[in-house]
Each structure stands twice: as C-alpha cells, then as structure tokens.
C-alpha positions in Angstrom: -70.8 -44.1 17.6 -68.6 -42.8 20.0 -70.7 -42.3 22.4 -71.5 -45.0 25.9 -74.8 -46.5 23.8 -72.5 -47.9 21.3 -69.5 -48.9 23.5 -70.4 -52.8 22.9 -71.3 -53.1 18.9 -70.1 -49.7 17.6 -68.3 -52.1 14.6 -71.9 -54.3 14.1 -73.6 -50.8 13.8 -71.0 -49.3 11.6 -71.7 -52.8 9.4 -75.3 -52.9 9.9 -75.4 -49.1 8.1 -73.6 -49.9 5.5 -75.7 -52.9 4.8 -78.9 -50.8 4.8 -77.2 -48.4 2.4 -75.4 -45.5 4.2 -72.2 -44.2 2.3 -69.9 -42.7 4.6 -70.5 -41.9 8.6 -69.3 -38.8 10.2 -68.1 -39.4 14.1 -68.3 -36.2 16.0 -67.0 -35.4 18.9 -68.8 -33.2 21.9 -65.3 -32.7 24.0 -61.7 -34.0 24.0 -62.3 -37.2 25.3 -64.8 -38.0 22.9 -63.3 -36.5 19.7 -60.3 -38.6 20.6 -63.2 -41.6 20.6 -64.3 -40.6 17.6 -60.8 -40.9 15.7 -60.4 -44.1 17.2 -63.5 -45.5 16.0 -63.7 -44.4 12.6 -59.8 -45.8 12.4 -61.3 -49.3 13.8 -64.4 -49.1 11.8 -62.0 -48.0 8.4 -60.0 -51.5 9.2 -63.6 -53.2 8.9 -65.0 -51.3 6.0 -61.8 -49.4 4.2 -63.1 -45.0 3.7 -66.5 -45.7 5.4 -65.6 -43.4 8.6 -64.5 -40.1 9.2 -64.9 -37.7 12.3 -64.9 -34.1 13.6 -63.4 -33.6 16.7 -64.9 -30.4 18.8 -66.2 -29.3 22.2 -69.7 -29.0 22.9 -70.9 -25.2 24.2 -72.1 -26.6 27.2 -68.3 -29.0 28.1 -66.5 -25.6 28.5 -65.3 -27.1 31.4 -63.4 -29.7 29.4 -61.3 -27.9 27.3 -57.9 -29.4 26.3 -57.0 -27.4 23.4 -53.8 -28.8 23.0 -55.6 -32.0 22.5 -57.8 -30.7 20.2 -55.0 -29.3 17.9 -52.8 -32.6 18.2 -56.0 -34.5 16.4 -56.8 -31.7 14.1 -54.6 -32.2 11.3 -55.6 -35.9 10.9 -56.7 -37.1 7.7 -59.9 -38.8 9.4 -60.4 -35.5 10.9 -62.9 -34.1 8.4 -64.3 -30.9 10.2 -64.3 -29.3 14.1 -67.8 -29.6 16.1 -70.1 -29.2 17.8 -69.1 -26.0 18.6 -71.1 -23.2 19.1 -73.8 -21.4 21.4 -76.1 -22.7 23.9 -78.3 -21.1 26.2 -81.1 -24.0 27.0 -79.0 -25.6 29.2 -77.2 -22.2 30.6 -80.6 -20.3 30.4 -78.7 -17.7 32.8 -75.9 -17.3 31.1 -73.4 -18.1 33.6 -70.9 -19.4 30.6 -71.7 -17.0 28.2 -68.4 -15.4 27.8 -66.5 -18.9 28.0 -68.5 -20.8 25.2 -68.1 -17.5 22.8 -64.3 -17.5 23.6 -64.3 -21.4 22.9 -66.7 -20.9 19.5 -64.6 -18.0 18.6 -61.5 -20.5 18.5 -62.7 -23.5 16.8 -64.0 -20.6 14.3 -60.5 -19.4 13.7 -58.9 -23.3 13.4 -61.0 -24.5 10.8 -59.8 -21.3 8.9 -56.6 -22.2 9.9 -56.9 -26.0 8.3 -59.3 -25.3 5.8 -61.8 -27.5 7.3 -65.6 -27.2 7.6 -67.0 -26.2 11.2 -70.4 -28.1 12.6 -72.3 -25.4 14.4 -74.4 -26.4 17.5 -76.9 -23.7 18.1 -79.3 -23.4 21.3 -81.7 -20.3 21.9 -78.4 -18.0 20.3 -79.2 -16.8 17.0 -78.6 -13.3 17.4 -75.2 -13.9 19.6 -74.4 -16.9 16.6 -74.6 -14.5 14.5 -72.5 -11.7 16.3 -69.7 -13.8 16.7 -69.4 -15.2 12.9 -70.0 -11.7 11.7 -66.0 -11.2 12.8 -65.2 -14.0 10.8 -65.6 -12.9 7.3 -63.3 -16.1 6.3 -64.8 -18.6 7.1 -66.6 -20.6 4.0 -67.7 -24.0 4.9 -70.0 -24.2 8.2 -73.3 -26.3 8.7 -75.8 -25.7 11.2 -76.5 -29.0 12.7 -79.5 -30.4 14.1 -81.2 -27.2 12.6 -84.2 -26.2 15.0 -84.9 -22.2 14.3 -86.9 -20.6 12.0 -86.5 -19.4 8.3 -85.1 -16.1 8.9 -82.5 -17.8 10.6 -81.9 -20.0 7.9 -81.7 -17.4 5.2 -79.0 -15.4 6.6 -77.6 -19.0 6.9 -77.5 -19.8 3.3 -76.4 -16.3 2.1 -73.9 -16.5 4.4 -72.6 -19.7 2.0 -73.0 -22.1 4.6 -75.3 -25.2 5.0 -78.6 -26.6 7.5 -78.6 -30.2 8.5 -81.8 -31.8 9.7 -82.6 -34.5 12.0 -85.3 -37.0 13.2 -87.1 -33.9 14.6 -88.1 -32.9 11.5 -90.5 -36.1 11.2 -91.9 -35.1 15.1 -94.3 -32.7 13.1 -92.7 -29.3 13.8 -94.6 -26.6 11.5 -91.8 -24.0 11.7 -89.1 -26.5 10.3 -91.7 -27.8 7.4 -91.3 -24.1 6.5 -88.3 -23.7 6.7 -87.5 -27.2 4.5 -89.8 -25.7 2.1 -87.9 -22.8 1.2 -84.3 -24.0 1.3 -83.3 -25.0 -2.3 -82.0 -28.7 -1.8 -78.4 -27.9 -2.8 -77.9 -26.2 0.7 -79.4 -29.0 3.1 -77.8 -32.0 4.5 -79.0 -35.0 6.8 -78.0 -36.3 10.1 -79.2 -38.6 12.4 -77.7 -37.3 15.8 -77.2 -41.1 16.9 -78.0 -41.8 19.4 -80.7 -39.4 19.8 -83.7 -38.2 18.2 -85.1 -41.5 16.9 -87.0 -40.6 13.7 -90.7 -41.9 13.2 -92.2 -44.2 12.6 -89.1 -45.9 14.3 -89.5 -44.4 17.4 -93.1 -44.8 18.0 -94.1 -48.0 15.7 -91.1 -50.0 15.7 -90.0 -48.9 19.3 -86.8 -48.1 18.5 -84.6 -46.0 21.0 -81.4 -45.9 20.2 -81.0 -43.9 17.2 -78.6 -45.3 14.6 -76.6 -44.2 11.3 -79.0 -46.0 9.0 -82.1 -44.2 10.1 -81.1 -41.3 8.4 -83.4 -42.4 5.2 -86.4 -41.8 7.9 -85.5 -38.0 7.6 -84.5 -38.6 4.4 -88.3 -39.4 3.3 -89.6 -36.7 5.4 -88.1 -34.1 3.4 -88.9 -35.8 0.4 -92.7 -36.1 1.4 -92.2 -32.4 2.2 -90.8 -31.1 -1.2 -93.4 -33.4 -2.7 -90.3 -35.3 -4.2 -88.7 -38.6 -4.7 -86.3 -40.0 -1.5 -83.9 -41.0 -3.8 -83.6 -37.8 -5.5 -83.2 -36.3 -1.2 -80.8 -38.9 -0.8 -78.6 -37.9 -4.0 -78.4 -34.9 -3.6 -77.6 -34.5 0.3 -75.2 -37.2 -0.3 -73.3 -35.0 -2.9 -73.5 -31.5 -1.3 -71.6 -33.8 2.2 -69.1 -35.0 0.2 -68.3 -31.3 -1.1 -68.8 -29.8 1.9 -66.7 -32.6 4.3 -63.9 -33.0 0.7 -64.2 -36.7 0.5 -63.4 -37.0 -2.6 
C-alpha cells in the first residue's frame, strides 16, 4: 500500500481488508523512498484502525542505485518497523550481472542489521540460489529470514527450512505452477506463510473471473485456499496457522 496504485484509497483498502477478515498488514518497502512510505502509511492506517499496520523498510536488489543507508538506519529502530526487505539477489532483471557485486554488498548489509536489531529479514530471491546461499552461509546468526514470493524448487526450500527460516507464497501459486505444488506439498505448514505482493500477482479466480487487476491485502485468502486445496485441508485451518507462525516470526505479540 505504498506503492503509486494505492496513492488515492490506500486508507479504504486498508479498511476494506480488515472488513473481509485480514488481521494485520505488513507494508514493505523496495528502496528508501518507499520504506519511508511504508512507515507513513501504516502510522496513517494505525490512526484509522489502532495495531492493524506494520512495515519493513528495505532496498530492492535491483534499486542499488538508490541507496541511502543512513535513511535506512534512521527508520530501523521504529516500533512499526517489524523486519528489513526486500533484500536480496536478482539476476532476471541483471541477467548479466553488471550489479552483482553491489546487490551482494547491499544484501550482505541488511543481513548484518537485522542481526543487529533482532529483527526478521524478507528475502527477495531471482535466478540466485546458489549465490543466496553463499552469502547467508557467512552469516551463521541470523535466525529469523523468510523467503518471499517463493518461486524455486524443493531443494531450495529444504535447505531453507533447515536453515530455521520460513517460505511465503503468493497468487502464483494458484497460476498452476507444478514445481511449487511440490514444493507446498512437502513443507510442514508450521514453516510457510502467505502474501499477497499487492499490487501484483492477482490470485485466481480474481484475476481471470472477476477481472481483478490490482492485487489487494484481502486476496490473500485466494492463496490461502490454494494451499489448502493442495494439502487436501481446511482454509481455515491454512489461515490459522500462517497467521500464527507471522505473528512469531514478525513479534507482534
């Protein structure tokens, strides 16, 4: 909700959420100008509906251009501030590599402040598991990280989740993706969490049937089912339980 698409009605959409049964939103930021959006919307959302928003504020791999690390750090001990992201590795958009070296310098440093603060880290990764993994491997430390928007394969996944950390799925899990079936099939529900992205990857059947295309907090129940319809369980039992493990994981308590 800090993004242009919700620059008019980000407090309606915040509402209209809430209505539909979302708990708590998570506003995260891709560089400093939009961290610094993010805090500023979950503070104007909190005045409208008191401990509904938080926000993580972080640099995209692809913004390392944008860096302002002294903004970054004068917004990281916030209360609102619940975690640093996106960070991480991406090498779809810089298929040759030309920033390779900058974005794991700037992954590398959002690594070492959530260690700092104690706060969880949301991982962006792109076509980089072997050099996300080389670069966490130095960090022995760090304990609470969540791969989000999770689009690689099972092996992947389990050196994830022995690792201790978490894998967050969007609407492109209900776009009929075999490989991320799999891998929802064999990670035990305590590890996953759900996302929605907003506002991309508009889940079906709100994408296609009800022509939805701006992707919003609330249809997070769409992936929410898909799982469920995967695990061959009940949505509210999905809906429990990734609720719980993102209150641990983010401490909102």
């Amino acid at each position: 909700m800090n993004f242009k698409a919700f620059d008019e009605d980000f407090l309606e959409v915040a509402k209209r959420s809430q209505e539909k049964g979302v708990d708590k939103v998570i506003i995260v930021g891709s560089d400093p100008e939009t961290s610094q959006k993010a805090l500023n919307r979950a503070r104007e959302i909190n005045k409208l509906l008191p401990g509904f928003a938080f926000c993580a504020v972080g640099i995209h791999p692809i913004h390392t251009d944008r860096i302002d690390w002294l903004k970054i750090e004068k917004m990281a001990n916030d209360p609102l501030v619940v975690a640093f992201g996106e960070t991480g590795l991406d090498f779809y958009h810089d298929s040759e590599r030309k920033t390779e070296r900058a974005q794991k310098e700037l992954f590398s440093k959002f690594i070492e402040l959530a260690i700092e603060k104690d706060k969880s880290l949301i991982i962006h990764n792109r076509l980089a598991d072997s050099e996300v993994k080389s670069v966490i491997d130095n960090y022995p430390n760090l304990k609470k990280a969540v791969f989000h928007c999770f689009g690689t394969d099972f092996h992947f996944a389990s050196w994830a989740i022995e690792k201790g950390f978490l894998i967050s799925f969007t609407g492109n899990i209900t776009y009929g993706n075999k490989k991320l079936k799999k891998v929802i099939e064999r990670t035990p529900l305590e590890k996953i969490m759900i996302e929605t992205d907003s506002p991309y990857i508009t889940p079906e059947p709100a994408r296609s049937e009800g022509n939805v295309n701006r992707n919003e907090p609330y249809l997070v129940a769409e992936v929410a089912k898909k799982i469920a319809l995967i695990k061959n369980t009940r949505p509210e039992r999905i809906a429990d339980q990734t609720t719980a493990n993102a209150i641990e994981f983010f401490n909102l308590n």
